[in-house]
C-alpha positions in Angstrom: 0.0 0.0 0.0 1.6 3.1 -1.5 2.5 5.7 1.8 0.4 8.7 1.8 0.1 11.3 4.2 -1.8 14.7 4.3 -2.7 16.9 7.6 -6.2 17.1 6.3 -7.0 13.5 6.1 -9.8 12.9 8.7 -9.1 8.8 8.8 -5.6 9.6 9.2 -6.3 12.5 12.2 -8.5 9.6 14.2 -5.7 7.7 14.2 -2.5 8.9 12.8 -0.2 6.7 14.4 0.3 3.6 12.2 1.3 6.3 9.4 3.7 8.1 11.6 5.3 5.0 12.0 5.6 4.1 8.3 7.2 8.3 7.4 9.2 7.9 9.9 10.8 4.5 8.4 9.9 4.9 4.9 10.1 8.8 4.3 11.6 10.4 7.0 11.4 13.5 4.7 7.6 13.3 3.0 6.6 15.2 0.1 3.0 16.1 -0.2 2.5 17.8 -3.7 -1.1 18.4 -3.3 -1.1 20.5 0.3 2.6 21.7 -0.6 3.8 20.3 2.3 7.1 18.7 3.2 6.8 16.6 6.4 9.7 16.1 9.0 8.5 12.5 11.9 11.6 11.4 13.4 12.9 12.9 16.6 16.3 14.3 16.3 15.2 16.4 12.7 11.9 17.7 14.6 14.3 18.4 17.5 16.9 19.9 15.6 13.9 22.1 13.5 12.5 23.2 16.2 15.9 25.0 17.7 17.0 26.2 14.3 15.1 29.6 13.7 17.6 30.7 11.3 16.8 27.8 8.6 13.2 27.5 9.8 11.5 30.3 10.7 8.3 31.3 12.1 7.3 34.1 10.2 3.9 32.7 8.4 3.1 31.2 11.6 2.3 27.6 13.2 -0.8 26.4 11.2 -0.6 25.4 7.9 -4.9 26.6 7.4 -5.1 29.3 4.5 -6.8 31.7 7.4 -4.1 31.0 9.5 -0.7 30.9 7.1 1.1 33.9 5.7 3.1 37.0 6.9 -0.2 38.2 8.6 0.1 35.2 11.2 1.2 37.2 13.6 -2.1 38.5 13.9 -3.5 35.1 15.7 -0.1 34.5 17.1 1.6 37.2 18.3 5.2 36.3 19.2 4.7 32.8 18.4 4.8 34.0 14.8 8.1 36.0 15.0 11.4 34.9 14.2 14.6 37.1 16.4 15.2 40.0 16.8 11.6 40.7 17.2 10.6 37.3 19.3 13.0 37.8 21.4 11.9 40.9 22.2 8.3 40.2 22.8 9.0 36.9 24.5 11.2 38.9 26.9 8.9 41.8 27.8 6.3 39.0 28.3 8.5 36.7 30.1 8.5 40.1 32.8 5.0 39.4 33.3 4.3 35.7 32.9 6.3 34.8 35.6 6.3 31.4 37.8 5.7 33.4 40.7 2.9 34.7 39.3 1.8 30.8 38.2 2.5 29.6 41.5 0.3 32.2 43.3 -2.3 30.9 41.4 -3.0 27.3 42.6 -5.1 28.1 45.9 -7.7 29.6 43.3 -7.2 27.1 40.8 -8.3 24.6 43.1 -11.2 26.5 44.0 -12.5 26.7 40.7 -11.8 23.2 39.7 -14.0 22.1 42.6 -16.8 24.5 41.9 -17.2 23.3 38.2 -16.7 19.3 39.2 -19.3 18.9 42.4 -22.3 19.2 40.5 -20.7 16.6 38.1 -19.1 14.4 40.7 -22.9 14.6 42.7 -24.4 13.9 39.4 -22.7 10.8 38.4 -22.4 11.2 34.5 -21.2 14.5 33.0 -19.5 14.8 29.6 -15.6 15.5 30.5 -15.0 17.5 27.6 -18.4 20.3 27.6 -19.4 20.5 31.1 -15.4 20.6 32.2 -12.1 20.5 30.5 -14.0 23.7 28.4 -14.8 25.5 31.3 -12.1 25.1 33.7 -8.7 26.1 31.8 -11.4 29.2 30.0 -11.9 30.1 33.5 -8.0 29.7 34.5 -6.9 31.8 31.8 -9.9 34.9 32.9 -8.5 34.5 36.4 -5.2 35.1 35.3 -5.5 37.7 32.9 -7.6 39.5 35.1 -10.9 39.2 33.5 -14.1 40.0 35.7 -16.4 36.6 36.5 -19.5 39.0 34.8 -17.5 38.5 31.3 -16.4 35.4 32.0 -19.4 32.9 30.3 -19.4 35.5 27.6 -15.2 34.9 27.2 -16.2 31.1 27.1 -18.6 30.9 24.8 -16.1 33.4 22.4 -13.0 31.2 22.4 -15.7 28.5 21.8 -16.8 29.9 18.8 -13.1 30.2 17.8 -11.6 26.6 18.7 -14.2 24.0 18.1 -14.4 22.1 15.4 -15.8 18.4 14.8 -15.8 18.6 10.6 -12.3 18.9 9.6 -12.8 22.0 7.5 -9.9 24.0 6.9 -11.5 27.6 6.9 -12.0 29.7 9.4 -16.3 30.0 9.3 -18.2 33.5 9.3 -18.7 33.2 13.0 -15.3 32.5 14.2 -13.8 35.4 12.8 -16.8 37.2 14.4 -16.0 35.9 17.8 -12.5 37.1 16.7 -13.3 40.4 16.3 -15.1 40.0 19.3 -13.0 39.2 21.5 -10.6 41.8 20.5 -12.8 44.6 21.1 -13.1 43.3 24.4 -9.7 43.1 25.4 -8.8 46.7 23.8 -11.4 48.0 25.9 -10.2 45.9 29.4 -6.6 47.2 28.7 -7.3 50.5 28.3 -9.3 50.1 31.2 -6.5 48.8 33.2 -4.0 51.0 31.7 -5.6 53.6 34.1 -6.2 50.8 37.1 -3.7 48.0 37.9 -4.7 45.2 39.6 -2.4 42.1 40.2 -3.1 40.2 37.2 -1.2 39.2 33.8 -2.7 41.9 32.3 -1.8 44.6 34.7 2.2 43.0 34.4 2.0 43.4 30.8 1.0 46.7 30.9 4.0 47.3 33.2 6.7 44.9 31.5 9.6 46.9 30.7 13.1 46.8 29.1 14.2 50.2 30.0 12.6 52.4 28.0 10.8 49.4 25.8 6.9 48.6 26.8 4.7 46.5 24.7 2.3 48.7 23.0 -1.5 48.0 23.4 -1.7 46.2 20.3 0.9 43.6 21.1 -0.9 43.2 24.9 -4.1 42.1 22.9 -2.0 39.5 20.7 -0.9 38.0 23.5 -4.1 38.2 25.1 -5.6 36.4 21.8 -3.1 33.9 21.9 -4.0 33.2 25.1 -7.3 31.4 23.8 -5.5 29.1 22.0 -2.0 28.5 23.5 -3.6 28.4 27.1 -7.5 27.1 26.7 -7.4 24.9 23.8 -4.4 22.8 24.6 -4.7 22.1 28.0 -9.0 21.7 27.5 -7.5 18.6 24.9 -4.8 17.3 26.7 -7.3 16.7 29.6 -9.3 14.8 27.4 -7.0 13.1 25.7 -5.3 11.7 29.4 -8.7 11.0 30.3 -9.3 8.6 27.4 -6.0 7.3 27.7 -5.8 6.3 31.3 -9.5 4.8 30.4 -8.3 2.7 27.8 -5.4 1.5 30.4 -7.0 0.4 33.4 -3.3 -1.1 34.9 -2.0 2.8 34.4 -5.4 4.6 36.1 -4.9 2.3 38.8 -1.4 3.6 39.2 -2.8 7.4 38.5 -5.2 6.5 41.0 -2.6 6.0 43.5 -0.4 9.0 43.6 0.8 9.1 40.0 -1.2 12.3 38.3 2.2 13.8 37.8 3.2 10.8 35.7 -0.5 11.0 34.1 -0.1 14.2 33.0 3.5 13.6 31.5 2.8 10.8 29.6 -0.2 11.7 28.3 1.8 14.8 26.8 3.9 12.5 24.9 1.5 9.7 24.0 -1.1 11.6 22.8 -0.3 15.4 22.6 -3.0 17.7 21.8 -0.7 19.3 19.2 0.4 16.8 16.3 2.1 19.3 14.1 4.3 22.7 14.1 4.6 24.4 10.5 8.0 26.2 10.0 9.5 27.7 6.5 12.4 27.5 5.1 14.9 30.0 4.6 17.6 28.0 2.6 17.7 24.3 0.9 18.1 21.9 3.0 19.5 18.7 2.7 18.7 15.9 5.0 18.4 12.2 4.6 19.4 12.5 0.6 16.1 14.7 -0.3 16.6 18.2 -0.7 14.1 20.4 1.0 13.8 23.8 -1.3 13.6 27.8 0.3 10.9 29.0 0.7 9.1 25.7 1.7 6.4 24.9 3.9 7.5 22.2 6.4 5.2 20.2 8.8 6.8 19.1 11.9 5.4 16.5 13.6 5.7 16.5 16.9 2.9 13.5 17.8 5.0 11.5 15.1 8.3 12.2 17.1 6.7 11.3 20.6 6.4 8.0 19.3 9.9 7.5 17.9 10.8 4.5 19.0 14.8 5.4 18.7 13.6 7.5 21.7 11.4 6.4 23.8 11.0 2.2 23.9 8.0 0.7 23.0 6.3 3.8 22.3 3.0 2.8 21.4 2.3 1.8 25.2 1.2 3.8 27.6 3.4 3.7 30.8 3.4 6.5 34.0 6.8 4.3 34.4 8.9 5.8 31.7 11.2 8.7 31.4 8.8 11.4 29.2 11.8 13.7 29.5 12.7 14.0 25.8 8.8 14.7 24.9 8.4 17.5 22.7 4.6 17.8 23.1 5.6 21.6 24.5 8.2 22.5 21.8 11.5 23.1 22.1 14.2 25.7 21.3 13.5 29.5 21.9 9.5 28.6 21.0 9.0 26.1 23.9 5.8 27.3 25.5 6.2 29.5 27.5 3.0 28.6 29.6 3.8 25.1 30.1 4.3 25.3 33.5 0.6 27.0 34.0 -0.7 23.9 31.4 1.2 21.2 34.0 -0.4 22.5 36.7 -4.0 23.4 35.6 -3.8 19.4 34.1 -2.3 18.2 37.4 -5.0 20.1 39.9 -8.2 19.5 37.2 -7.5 15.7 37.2 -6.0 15.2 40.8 -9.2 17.0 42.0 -11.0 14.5 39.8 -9.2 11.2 41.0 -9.7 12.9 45.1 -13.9 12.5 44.5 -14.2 9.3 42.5 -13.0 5.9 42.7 -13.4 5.0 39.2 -14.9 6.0 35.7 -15.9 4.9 32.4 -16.7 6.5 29.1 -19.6 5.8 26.6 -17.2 4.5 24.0 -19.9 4.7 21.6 -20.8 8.3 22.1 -17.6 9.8 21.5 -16.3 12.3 19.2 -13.3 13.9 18.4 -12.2 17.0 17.4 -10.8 17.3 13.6 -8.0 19.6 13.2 -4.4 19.7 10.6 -2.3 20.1 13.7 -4.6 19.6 17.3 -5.8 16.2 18.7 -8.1 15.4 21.0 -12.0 15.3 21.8 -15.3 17.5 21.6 -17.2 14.6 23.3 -16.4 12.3 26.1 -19.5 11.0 28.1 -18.5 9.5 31.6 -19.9 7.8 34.1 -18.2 7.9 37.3 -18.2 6.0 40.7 -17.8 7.7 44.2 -16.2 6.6 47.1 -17.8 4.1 49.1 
């Protein structure tokens, strides 16, 4: 069976796996003429991508989607779609603000809200994971953080909603998505300025006051990063969730050790087995020539970063699912100077959502036949996953 790969291929996003294993034996460098795609699976060339912004920049962003691509992609993500000298300089005025500190102070509140949305579900008995919780909860992390007020909050939620899901694997952006777009960044213009005149202690306050001497992010750029925000620190962790959910479901030998003490280890290897992002788009600057194929300027790369999770010349026996094993070398988060620079906020919203889940129940299961996933070029994970849960006796 000839080897075909695209990032648009919905039987290949429900499972994409078994091909990840054949591109990274068969075709470590994959030509795809019809999406103009060049693909990079095995570990050490999505490693070595990934911390080489000189040959493969960032500059028409991270999604290979026509709304998304191009040199307006830093408009949906900010520093994320800079190469240096001018990432470095955002990253480092908002490194000023997003500080661990300011993560740590977080988790008393954290916890309170991740009890608040799963008591009526734990009382309840079945609840789907995905709607009535891992959509909420990191929405309502990132408000908290940012410093938006709880009256805007459902109205936030229901905005990055309109943004983020999608269960048909279309490629454009619909009608209402841009909407909520436009939206949302009417609302956030209007809560900086707004805060420009009142600091509180909040990310958006520290952004306003981020400084390199005489260098402050402008309003604008606060409202990137504030957009980004929806994606980079709602969607991803709302999937990974999910996607440890299901996978510690489909394990029962690893939920019994998650169970026990282990939602560190949950969280971790979840990152790497199933990552809710599959794929980082890059561009080249120069040919390159790696594994005899040479890769053209100017060309639009795919780096697979699910594919390289599983790369067996890394991690052993990478297809099982095993709290035991050293997830050090994941690259679920990125690497280089584009490593996300909320994953420790992500760790810990996944480590107090599902440890606060594990403290109420005993035990779950899902409705394998009512699930559905969430189709996406570069995200993984799930729009549906109906549980059933057992308390305590």
């Amino acid at each position: 069976m000839n080897l075909s790969y695209s990032p648009f291929d919905l039987d290949i996003q429900d499972d994409p796996y078994p091909v990840y294993t054949r591109l990274r034996e068969e075709a470590p460098v994959y030509r795809n003429e019809t999406d103009d795609l060049w693909v990079l699976s095995r570990h050490a060339d999505v490693v070595a991508a990934l911390r080489d912004s000189s040959r493969f920049s960032s500059i028409n962003g991270l999604r290979i989607e026509p709304a998304f691509w191009g040199p307006d992609a830093e408009k949906f993500f900010s520093f994320v779609a800079m190469d240096p000298p001018k990432h470095t300089r955002m990253r480092g005025l908002v490194s000023r603000a997003f500080t661990q500190r300011r993560v740590q102070e977080l988790q008393p509140r954290l916890r309170q809200i991740a009890h608040s949305h799963l008591q009526p579900l734990v009382e309840a008995g079945t609840f789907d994971l995905m709607t009535d919780f891992a959509a909420r909860f990191p929405t309502d992390v990132i408000s908290e953080l940012v410093g938006v007020p709880e009256a805007d909050r459902d109205k936030l939620r229901d905005l990055g909603m309109a943004i983020m899901y999608r269960e048909d694997g279309s490629t454009d952006l619909p009608p209402e998505a841009f909407a909520a777009i436009g939206e949302l960044v009417g609302y956030y213009t209007e809560l900086t300025i707004e805060r420009a005149g009142e600091r509180r202690d909040d990310l958006l306050s520290g952004l306003l006051d981020a400084a390199d001497g005489d260098d402050r992010l402008t309003p604008e750029e606060i409202v990137g990063v504030l957009i980004l925000l929806v994606g980079a620190g709602i969607e991803t962790t709302m999937l990974l969730l999910g996607n440890a959910w299901h996978a510690a479901w489909q394990h029962p030998e690893q939920r019994a050790k998650a169970f026990a003490g282990r939602v560190e280890d949950w969280v971790e290897e979840s990152l790497r087995f199933d990552p809710p992002t599959q794929a980082i788009a890059r561009t080249t600057t120069e040919e390159i020539e790696l594994h005899g194929v040479t890769i053209p300027a100017e060309a639009r790369i795919l780096l697979l970063t699910g594919s390289a999770n599983r790369d067996p010349r890394v991690f052993p026996e990478p297809d099982r699912f095993d709290l035991d094993r050293d997830t050090g070398p994941s690259v679920a988060l990125g690497s280089g100077r584009h490593h996300c620079l909320g994953a420790n906020l992500g760790r810990l919203e996944a480590r107090i959502a599902l440890q606060g889940i594990v403290d109420a129940i005993a035990d779950y299961e899902i409705d394998a036949e009512r699930v559905r996933r969430v189709y996406s070029s570069n995200d993984r994970g799930f729009a549906s996953l109906p549980t059933r849960v057992t308390a305590h006796r």
